[in-house]
VEXKOL-460880 format. One record per atom (N, C-alpha, C): x, y, z; residue number from 1; atom name. Coordinates in pm, whole numbers, padded with zeros to 5 digits. Each point is the difference from the previous one (the first is absolute). Layout:
[[X,Y,Z],NUM,CA]
...
END
This chain:
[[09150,12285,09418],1,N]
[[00031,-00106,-00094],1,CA]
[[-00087,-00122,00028],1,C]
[[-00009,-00100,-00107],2,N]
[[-00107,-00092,00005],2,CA]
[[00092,-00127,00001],2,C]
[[-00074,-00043,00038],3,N]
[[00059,-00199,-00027],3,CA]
[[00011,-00039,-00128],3,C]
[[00042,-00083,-00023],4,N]
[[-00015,-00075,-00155],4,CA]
[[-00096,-00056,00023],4,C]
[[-00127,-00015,-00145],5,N]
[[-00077,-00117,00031],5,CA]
[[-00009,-00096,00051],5,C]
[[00075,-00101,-00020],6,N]
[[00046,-00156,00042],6,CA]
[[00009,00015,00149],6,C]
[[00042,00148,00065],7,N]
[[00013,00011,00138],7,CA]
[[-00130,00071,00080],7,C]
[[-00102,-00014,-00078],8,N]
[[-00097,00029,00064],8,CA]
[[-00101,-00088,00115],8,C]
[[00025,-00111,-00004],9,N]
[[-00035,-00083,00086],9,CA]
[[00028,00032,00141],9,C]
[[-00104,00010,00080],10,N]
[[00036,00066,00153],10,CA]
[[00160,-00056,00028],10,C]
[[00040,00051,00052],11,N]
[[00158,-00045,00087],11,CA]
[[-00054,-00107,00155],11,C]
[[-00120,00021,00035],12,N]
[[-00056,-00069,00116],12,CA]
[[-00008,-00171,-00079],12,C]
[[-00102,-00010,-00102],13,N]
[[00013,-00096,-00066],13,CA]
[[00182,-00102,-00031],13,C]
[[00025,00110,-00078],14,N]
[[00135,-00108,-00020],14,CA]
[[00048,-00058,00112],14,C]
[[-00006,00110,00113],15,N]
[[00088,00007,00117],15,CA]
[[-00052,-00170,00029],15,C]
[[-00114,-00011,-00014],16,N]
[[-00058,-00160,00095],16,CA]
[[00062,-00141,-00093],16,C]
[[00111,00023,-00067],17,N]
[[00068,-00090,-00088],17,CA]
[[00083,-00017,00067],17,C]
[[00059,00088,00097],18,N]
[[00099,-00001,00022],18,CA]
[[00053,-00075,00138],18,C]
[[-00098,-00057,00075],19,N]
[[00008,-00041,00121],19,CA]
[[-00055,-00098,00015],19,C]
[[00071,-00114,00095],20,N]
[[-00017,-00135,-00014],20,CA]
[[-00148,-00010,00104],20,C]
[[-00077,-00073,-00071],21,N]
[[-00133,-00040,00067],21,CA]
[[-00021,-00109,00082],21,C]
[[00094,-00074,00007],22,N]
[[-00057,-00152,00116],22,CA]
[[00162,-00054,00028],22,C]
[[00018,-00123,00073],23,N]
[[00090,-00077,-00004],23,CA]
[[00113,-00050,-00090],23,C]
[[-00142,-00043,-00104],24,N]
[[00049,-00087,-00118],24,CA]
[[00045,00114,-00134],24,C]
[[00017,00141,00059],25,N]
[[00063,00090,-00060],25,CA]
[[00127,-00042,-00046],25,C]
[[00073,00024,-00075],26,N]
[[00133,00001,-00006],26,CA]
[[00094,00093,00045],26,C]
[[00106,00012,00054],27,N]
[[00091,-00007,00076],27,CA]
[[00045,00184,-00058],27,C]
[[-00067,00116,00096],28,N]
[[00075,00102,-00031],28,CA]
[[00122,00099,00052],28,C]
[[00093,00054,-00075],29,N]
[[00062,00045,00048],29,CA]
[[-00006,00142,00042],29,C]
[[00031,00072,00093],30,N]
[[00018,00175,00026],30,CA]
[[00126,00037,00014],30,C]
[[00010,00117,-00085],31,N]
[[00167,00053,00025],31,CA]
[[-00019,00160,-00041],31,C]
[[00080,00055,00107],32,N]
[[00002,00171,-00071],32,CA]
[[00082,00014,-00160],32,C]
[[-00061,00084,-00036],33,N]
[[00020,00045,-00131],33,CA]
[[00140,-00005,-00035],33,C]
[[00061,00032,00055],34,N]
[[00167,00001,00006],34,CA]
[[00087,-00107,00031],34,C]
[[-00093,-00161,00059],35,N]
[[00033,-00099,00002],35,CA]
[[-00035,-00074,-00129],35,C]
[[-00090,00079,-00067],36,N]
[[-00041,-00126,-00112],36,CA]
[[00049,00054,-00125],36,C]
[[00042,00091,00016],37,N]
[[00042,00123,-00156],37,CA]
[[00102,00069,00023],37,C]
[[00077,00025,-00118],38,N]
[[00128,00088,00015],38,CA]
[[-00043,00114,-00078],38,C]
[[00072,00089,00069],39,N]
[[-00084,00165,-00046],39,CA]
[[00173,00053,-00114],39,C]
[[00049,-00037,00005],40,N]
[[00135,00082,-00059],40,CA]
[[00014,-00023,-00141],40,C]
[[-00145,-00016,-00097],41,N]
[[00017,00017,-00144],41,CA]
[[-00082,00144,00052],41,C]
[[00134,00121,-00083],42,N]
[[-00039,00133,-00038],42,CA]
[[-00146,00001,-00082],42,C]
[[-00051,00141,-00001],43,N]
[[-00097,00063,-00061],43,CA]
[[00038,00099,-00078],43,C]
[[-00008,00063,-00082],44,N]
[[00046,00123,-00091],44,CA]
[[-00123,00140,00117],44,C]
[[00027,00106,-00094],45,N]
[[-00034,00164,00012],45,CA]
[[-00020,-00008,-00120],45,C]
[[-00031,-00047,-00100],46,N]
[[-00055,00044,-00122],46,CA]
[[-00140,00073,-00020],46,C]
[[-00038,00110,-00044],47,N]
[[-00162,00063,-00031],47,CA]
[[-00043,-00044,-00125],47,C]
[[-00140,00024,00009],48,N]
[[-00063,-00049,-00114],48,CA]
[[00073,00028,-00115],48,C]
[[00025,00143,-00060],49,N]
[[00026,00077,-00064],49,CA]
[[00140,-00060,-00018],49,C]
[[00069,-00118,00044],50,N]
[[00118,-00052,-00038],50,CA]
[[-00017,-00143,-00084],50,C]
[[-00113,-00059,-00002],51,N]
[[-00055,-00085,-00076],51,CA]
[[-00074,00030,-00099],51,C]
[[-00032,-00201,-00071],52,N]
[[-00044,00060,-00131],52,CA]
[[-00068,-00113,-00001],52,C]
[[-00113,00013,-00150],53,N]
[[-00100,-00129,-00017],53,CA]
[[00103,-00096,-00091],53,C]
[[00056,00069,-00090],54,N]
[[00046,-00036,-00152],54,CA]
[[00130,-00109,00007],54,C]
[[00097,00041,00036],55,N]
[[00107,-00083,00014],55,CA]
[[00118,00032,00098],55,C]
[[00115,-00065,00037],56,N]
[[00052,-00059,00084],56,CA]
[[00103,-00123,00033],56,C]
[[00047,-00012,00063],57,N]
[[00043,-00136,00051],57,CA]
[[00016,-00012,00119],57,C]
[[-00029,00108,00111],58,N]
[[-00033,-00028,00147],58,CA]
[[-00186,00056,00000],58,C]
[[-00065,-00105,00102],59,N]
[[-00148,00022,00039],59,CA]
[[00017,00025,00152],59,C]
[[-00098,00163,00015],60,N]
[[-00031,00006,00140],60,CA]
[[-00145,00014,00038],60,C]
[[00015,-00074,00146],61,N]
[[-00112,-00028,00061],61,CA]
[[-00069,00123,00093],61,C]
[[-00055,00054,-00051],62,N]
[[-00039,00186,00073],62,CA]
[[-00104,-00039,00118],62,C]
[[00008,00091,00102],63,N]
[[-00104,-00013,00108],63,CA]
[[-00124,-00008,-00063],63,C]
[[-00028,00133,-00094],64,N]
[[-00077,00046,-00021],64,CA]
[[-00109,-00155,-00082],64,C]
[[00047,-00027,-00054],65,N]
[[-00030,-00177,-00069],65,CA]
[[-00023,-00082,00110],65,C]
[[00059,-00030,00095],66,N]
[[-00020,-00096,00124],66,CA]
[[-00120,00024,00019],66,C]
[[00013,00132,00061],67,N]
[[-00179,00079,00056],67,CA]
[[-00090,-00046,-00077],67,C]
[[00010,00007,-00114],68,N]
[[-00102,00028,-00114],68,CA]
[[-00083,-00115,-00114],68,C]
[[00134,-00005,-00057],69,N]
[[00038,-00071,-00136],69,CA]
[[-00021,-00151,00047],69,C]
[[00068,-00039,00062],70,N]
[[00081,-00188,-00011],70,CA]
[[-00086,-00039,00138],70,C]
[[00002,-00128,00009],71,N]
[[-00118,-00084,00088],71,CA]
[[00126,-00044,00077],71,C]
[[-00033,-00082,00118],72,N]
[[00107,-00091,00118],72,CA]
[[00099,-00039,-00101],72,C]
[[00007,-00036,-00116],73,N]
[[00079,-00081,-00038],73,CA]
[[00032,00034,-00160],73,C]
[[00120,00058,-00035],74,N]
[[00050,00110,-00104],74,CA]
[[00032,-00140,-00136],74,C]
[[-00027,-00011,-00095],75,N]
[[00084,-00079,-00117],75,CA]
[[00041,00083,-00068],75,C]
[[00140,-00055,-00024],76,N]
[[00091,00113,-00037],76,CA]
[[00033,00017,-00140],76,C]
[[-00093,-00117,-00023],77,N]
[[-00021,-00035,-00158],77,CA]
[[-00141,00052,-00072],77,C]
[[-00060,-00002,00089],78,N]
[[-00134,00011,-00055],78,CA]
[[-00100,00197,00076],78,C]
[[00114,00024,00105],79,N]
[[-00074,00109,00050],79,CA]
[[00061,00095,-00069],79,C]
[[-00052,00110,00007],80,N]
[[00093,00155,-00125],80,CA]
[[00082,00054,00123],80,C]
[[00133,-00016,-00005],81,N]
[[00108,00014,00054],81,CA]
[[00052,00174,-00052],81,C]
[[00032,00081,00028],82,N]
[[00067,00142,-00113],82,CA]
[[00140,-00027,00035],82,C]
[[00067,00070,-00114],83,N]
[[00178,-00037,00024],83,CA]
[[00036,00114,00022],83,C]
[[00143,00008,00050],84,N]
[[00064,00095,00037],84,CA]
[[00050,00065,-00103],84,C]
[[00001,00096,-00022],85,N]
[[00092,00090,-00093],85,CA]
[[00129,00006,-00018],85,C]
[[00061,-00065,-00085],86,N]
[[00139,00056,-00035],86,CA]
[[00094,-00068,00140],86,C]
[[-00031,-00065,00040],87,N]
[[00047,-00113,00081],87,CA]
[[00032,-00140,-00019],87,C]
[[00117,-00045,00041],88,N]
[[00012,-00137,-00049],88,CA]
[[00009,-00108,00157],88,C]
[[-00028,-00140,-00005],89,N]
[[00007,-00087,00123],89,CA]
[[00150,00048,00093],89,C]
[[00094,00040,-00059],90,N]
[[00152,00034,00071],90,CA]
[[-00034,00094,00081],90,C]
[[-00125,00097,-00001],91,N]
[[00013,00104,00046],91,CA]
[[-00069,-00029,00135],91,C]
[[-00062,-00158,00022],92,N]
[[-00058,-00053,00109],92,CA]
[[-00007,-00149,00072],92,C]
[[00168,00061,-00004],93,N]
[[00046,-00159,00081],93,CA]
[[-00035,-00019,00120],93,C]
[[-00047,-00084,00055],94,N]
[[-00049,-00077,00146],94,CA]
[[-00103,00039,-00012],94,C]
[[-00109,00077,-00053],95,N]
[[-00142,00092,-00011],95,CA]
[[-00063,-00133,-00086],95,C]
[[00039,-00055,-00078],96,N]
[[-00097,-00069,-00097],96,CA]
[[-00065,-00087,00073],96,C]
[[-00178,-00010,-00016],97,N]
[[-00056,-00099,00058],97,CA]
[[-00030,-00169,-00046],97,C]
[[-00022,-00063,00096],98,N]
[[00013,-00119,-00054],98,CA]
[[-00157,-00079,00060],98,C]
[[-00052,-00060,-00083],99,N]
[[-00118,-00113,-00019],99,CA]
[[-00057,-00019,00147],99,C]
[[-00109,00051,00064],100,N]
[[00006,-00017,00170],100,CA]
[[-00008,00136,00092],100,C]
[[00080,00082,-00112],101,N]
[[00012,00125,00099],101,CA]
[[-00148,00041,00044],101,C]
[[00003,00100,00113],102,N]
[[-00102,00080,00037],102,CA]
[[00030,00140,-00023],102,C]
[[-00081,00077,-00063],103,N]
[[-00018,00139,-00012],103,CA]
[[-00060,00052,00096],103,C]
[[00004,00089,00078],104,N]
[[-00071,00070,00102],104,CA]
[[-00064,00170,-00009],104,C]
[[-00048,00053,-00082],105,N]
[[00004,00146,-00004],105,CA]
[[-00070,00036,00144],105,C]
[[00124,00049,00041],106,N]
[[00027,00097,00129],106,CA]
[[-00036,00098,00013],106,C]
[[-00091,00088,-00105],107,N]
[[-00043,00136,00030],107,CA]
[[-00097,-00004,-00095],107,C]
[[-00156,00094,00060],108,N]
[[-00131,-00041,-00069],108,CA]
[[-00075,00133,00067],108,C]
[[-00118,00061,-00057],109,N]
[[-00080,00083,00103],109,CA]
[[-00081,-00059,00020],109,C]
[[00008,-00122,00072],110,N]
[[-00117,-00068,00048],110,CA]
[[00061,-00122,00072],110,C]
[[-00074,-00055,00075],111,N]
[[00038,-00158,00058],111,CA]
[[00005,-00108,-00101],111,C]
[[00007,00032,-00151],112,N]
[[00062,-00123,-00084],112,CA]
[[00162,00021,00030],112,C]
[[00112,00079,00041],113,N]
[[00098,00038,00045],113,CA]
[[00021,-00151,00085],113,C]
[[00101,-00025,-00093],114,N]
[[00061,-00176,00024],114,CA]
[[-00062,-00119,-00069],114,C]
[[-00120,00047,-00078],115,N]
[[-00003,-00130,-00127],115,CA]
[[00110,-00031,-00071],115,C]
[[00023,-00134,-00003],116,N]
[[00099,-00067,-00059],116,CA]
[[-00082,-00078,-00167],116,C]
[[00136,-00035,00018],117,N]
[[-00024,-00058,-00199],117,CA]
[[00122,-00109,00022],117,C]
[[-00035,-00132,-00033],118,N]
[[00094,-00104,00009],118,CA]
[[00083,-00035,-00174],118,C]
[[00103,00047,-00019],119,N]
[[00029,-00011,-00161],119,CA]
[[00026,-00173,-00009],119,C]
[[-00063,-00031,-00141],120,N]
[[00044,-00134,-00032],120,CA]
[[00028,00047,-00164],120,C]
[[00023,-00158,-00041],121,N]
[[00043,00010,-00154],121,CA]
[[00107,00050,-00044],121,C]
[[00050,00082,00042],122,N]
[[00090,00102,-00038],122,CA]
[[00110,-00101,-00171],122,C]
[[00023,-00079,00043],123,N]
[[00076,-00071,-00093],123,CA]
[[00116,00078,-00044],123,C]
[[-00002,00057,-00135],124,N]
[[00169,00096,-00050],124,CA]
[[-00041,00078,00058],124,C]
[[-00113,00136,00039],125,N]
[[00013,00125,00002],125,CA]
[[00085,00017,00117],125,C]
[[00022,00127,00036],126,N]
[[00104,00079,00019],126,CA]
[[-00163,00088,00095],126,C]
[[00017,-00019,00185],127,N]
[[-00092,00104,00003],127,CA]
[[00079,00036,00142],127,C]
[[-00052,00139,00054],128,N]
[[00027,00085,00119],128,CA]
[[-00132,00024,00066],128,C]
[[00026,00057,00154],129,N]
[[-00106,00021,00087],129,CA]
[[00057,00201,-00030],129,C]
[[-00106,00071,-00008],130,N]
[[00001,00108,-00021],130,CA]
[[-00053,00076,00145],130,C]
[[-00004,00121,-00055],131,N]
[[-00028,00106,00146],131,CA]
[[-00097,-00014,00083],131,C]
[[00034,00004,00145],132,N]
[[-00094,00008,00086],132,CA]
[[-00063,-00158,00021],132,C]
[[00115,-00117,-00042],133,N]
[[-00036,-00134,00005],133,CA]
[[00107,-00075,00075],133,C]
[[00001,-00103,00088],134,N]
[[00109,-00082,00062],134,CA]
[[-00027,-00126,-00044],134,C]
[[00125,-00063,-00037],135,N]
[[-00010,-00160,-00036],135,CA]
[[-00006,-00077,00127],135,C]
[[-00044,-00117,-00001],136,N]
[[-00011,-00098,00096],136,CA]
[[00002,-00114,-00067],136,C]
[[00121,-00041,00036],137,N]
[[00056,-00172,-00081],137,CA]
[[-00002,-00124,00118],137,C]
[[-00080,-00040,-00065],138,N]
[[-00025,-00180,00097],138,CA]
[[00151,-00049,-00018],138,C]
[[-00017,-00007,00143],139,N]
[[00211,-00081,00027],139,CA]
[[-00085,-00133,00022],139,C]
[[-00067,-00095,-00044],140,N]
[[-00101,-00138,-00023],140,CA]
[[-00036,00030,-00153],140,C]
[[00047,-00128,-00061],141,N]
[[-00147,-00031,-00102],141,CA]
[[-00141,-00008,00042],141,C]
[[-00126,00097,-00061],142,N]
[[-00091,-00020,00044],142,CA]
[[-00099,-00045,-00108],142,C]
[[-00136,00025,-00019],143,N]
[[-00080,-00001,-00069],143,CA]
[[-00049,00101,-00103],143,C]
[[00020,-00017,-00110],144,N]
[[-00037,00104,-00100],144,CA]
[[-00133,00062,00032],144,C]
[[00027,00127,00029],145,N]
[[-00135,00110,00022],145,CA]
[[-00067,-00034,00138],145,C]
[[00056,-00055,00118],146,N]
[[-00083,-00071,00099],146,CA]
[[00053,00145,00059],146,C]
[[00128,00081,00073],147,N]
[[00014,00066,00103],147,CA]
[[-00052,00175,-00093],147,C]
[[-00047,-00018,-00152],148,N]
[[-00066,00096,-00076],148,CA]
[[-00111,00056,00044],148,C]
[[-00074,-00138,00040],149,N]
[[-00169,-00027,00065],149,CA]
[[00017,00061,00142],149,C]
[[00089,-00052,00045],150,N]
[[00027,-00001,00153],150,CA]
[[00021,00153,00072],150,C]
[[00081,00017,-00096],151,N]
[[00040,00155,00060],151,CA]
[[-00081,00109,-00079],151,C]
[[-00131,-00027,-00082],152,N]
[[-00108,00067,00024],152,CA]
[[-00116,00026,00031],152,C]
[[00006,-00154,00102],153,N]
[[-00088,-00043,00070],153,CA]
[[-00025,00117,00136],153,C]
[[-00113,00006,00051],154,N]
[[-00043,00081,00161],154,CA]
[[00093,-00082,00094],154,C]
[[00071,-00171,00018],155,N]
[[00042,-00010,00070],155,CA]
[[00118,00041,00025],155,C]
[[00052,00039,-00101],156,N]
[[00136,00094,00003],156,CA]
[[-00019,00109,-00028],156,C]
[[-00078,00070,-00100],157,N]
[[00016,00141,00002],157,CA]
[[-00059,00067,00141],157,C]
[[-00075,-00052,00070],158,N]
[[-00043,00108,00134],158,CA]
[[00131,00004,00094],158,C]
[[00133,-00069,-00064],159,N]
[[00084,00032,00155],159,CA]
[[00066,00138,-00079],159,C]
[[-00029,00059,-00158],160,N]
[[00097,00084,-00063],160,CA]
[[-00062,00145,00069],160,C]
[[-00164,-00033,00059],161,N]
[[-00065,00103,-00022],161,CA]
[[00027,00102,00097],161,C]
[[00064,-00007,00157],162,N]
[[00020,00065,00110],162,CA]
[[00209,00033,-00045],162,C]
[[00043,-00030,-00118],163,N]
[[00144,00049,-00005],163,CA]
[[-00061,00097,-00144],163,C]
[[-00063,00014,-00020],164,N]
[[-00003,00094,-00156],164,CA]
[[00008,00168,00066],164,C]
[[00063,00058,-00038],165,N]
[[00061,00131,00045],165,CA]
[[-00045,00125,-00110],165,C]
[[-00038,00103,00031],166,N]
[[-00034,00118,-00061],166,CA]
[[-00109,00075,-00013],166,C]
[[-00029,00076,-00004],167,N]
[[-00194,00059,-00061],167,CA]
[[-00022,-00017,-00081],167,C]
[[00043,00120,-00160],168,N]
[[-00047,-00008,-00067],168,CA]
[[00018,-00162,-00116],168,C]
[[00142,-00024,00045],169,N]
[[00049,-00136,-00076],169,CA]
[[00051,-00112,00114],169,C]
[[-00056,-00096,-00033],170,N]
[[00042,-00109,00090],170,CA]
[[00188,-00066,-00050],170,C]
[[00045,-00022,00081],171,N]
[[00089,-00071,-00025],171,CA]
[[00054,-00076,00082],171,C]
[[00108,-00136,00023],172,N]
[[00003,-00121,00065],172,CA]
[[00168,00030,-00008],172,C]
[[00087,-00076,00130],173,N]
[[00137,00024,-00038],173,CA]
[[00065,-00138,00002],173,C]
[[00073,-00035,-00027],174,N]
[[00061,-00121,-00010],174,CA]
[[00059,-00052,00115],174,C]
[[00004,00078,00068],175,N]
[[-00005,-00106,00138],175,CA]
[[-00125,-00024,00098],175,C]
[[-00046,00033,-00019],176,N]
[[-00129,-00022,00095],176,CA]
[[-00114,-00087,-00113],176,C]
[[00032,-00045,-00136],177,N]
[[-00043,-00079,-00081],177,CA]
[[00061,-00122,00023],177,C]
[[00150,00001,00053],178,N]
[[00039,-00121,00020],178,CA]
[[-00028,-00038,00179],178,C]
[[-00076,00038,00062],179,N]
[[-00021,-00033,00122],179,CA]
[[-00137,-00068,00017],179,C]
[[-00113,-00003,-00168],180,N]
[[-00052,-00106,00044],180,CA]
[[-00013,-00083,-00026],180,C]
[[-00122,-00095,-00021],181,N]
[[00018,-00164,00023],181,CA]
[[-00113,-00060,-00131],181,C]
[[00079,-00078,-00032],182,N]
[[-00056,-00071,-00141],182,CA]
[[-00032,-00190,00044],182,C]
[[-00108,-00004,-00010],183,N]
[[-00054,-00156,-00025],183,CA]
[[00007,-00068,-00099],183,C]
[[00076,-00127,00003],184,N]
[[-00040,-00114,-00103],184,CA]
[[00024,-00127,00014],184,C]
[[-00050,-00088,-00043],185,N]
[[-00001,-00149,-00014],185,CA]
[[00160,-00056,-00015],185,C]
[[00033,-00076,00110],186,N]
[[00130,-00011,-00037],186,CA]
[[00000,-00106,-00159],186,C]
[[-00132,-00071,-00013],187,N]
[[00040,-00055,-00154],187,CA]
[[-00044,00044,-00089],187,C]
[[00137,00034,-00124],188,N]
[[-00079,00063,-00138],188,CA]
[[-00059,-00025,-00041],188,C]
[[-00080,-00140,00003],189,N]
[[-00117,-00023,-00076],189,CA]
[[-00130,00026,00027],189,C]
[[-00032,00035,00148],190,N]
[[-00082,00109,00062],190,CA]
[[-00026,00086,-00048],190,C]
[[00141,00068,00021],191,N]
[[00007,00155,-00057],191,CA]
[[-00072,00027,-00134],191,C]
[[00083,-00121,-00094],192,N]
[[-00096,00068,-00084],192,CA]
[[-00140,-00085,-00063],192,C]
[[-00029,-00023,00025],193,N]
[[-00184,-00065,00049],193,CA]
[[-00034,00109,00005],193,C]
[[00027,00087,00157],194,N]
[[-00058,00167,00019],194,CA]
[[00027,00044,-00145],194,C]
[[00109,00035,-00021],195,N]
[[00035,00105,-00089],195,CA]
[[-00081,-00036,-00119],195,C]
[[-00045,-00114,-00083],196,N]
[[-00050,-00057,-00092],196,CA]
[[-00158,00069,00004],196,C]
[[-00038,-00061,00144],197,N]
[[-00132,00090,00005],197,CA]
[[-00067,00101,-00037],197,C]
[[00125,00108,00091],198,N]
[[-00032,00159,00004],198,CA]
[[00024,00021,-00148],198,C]
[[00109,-00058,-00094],199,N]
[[00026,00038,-00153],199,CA]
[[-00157,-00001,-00077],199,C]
[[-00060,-00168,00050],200,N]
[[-00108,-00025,-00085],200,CA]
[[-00175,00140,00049],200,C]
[[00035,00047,00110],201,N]
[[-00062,00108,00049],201,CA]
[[-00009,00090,-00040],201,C]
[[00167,00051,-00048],202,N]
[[00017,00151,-00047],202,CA]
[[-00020,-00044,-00159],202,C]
[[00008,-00068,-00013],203,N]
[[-00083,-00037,-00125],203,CA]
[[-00158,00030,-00076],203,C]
[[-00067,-00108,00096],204,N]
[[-00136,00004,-00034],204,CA]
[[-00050,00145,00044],204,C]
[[00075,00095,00137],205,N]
[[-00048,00147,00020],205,CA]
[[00039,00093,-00128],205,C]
[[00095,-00042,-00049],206,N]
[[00032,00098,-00119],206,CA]
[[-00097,-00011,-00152],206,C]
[[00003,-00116,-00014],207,N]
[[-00103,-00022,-00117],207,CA]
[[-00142,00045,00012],207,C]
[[-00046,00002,00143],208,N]
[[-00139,00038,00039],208,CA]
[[00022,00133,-00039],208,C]
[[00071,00096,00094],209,N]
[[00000,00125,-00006],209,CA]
[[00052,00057,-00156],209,C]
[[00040,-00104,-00089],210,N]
[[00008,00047,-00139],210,CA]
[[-00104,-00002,-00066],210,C]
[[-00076,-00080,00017],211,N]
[[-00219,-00006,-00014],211,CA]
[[-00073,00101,00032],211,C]
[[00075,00075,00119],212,N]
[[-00097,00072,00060],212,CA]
[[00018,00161,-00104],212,C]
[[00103,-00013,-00026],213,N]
[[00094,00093,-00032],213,CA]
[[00015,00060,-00171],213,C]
[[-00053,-00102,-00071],214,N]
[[-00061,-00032,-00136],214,CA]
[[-00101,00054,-00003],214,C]
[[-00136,00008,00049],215,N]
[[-00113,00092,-00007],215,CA]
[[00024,00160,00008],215,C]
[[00104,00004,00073],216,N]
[[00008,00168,00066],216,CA]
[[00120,00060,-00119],216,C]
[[00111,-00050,-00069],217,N]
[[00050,00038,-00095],217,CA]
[[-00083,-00024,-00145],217,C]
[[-00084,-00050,-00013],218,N]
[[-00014,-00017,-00134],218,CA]
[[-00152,00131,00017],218,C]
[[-00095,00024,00116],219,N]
[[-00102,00144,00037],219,CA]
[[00154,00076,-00057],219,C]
[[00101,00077,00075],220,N]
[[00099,00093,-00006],220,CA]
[[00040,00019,-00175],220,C]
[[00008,-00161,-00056],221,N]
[[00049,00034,-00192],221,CA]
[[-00138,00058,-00031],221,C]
[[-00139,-00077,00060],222,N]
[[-00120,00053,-00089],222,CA]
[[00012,00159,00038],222,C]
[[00010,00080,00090],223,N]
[[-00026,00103,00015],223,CA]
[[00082,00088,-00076],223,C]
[[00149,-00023,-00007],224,N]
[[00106,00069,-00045],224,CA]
[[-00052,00027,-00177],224,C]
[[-00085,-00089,-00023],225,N]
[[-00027,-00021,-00175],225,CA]
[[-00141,00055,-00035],225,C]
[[-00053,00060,00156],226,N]
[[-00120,00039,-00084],226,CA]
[[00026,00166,-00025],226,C]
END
């Protein structure tokens, strides 16, 4: 499986956002994963084949999308969400996520196994963390999309890389995810300075690689037509 565009930027790179450079740094904090987040919003077992594009009134958030699809930081308004089938919000009390959450897909055949997706926006919808995903809820107000950046940064993803378990499929377990250690600025307005950055980054990388990407689909229409 591949990264999302927007997440193509080395992980070494971001990682150097993430760590205070001099004195006149501001003031950071360290805490294990399980000090800074509460893990006890459920995940569903739902399969693909239980969702839909068309309609709905519950949205789930699939591994398979984390991996793939959605960048550090999910809008829940603006990213293509699929709904559940024939399901209504009653059927997922304490499960519903809220503005902040972290997505984690826990199982990958590859070392993207623990890219996260930070959901914002959400506003009315109605959404769930789906299979093979663990929520992680900031017990702090933090910074919109800052611990998105963070936790797919090299300075945090290299502690996931010596707990990922399996051959042919990697997978991560929820306790040894909450044993490690997350950095940040104890002030939100730090936080999101960073986070503002890396947004305006995965930005200008995505529009490039949509340039690049325009020459090579429009050769593919000429050929299909001759």
């Amino acid at each position: 499986m591949q990264n999302h565009p927007a997440d193509q930027e080395p992980r070494r790179v971001l990682g150097s956002f993430f760590a205070p450079k001099s004195q006149n740094t501001p003031t950071w904090e360290q805490r294990k994963l399980d000090e800074a987040f509460d893990f006890t919003v459920p995940n569903n077992t739902l399969s693909r084949a239980e969702l839909n594009q068309e309609s709905g009134s519950v949205r789930n958030v699939h591994y398979g999308d984390v991996l793939i699809k959605y960048g550090s930081v999910l809008d829940a308004q603006n990213d293509e969400l699929p709904f559940i089938t024939g399901r209504s919000k009653d059927d997922f009390k304490g499960a519903l996520l809220q503005n902040g959450d972290i997505i984690i897909a826990d199982t990958a055949e590859d070392e993207t196994t623990g890219k996260v997706c930070e959901i914002v926006n959400i506003q009315d919808k109605d959404v769930v963390a789906g299979l093979h995903t663990m929520v992680c809820r900031p017990k702090n107000k933090t910074a919109e999309g800052y611990f998105g950046y963070y936790m797919n940064s090299s300075s945090y993803h290299h502690q996931l890389l010596p707990l990922m378990q399996g051959i042919k499929v990697l997978s991560l377990s929820k306790t040894n995810v909450q044993k490690t250690t997350v950095k940040y600025p104890k002030d939100k307005a730090e936080q999101q300075k960073i986070a503002d950055c890396l947004r305006r980054i995965d930005t200008l990388i995505t529009l490039h690689q949509r340039e690049h990407i325009k020459p090579i689909l429009e050769v593919k229409r000429v050929k299909r037509n001759e």
